[in-house]
C-alpha positions in Angstrom: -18.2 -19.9 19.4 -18.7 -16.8 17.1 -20.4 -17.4 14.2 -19.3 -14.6 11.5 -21.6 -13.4 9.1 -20.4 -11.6 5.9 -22.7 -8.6 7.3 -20.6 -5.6 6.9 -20.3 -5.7 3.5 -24.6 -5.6 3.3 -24.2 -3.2 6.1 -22.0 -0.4 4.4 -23.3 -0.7 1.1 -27.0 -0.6 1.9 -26.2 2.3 4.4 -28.0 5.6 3.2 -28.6 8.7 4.2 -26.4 12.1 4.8 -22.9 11.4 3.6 -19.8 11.4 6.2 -16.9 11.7 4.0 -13.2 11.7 5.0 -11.8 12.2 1.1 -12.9 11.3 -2.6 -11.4 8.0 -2.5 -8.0 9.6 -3.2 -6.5 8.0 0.4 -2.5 8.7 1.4 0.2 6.6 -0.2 3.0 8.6 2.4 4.8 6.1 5.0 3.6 8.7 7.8 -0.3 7.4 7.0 0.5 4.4 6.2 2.1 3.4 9.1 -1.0 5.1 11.1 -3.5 3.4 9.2 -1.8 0.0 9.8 -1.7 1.0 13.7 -5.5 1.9 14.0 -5.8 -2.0 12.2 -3.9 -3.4 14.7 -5.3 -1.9 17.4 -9.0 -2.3 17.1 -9.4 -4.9 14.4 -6.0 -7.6 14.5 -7.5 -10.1 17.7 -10.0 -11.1 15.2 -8.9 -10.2 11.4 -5.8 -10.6 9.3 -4.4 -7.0 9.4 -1.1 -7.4 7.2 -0.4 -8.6 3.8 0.3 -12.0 4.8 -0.9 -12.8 8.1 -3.8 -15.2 9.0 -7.1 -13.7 10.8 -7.0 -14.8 14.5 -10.8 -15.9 14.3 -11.9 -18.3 12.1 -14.2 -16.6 9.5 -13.1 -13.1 10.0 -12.2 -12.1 6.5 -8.4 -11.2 5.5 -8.3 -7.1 5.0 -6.1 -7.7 2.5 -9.4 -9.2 0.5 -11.9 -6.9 1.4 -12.1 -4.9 -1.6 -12.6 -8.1 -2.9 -16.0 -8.7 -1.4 -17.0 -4.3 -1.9 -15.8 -1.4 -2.5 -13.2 0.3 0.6 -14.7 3.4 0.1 -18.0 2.3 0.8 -16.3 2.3 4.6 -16.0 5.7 4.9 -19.3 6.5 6.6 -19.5 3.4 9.1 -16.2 4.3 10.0 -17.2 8.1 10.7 -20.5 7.0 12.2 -19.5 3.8 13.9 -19.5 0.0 12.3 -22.2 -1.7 13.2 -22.3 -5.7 12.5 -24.5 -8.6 12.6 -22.2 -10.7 15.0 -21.0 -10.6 18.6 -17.8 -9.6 19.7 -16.8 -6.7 16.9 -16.7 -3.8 19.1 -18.0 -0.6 17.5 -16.0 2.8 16.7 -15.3 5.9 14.7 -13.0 7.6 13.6 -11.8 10.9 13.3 -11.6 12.0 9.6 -7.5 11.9 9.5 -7.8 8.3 10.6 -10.8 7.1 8.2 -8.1 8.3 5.6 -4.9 6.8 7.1 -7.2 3.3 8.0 -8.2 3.5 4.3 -4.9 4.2 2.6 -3.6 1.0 4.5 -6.4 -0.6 3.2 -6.0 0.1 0.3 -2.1 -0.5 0.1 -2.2 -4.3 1.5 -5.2 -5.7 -1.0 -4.8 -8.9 -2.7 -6.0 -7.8 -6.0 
């Protein structure tokens, strides 16, 4: 069984170093993005985390997206996701993205939070 670790939160926000940016924070609100952004979540991150606005994570412990900006900023994801997401459990497979998609992954993100 997986043990998950809250490490990607320590991960992205003790990350330093040359900057990767996709935008200033200012992430796409159109349905085009959206709807690409949600697609990117479902593809490489839904077997284990909550994806949607009201779904359940599939693996016990994987945090809710809709939460994350509960736990650190979302654009402190910009660079992992540029550079590749690294974590401190088995199983979460790494990838980047192209600059477009950091923006359209983040602009879900940031649509679907809790708070």
């Amino acid at each position: 069984m997986l043990k998950w670790v809250p490490v990607l939160g320590l991960v992205v926000l003790s990350m330093s170093g040359g900057h990767v940016a996709a935008s200033d924070g200012g992430y796409p609100t159109d349905a085009a993005s959206l709807a690409s952004g949600r697609e990117l979540a479902e593809i490489h991150c839904a077997v284990c985390h909550a994806v949607g606005p009201d779904d359940e994570s599939a693996q016990a412990g994987a945090p809710a997206f809709r939460d994350l900006s509960n736990l650190y900023p979302l654009e402190s994801l910009e660079e992992p996701l540029a550079e590749g997401i690294v974590t401190g459990h088995d199983g979460m497979p790494e990838f980047a993205f192209a600059p477009d998609d950091i923006d359209a992954f983040l602009g879900y993100l940031a649509s679907i939070q809790s708070r």
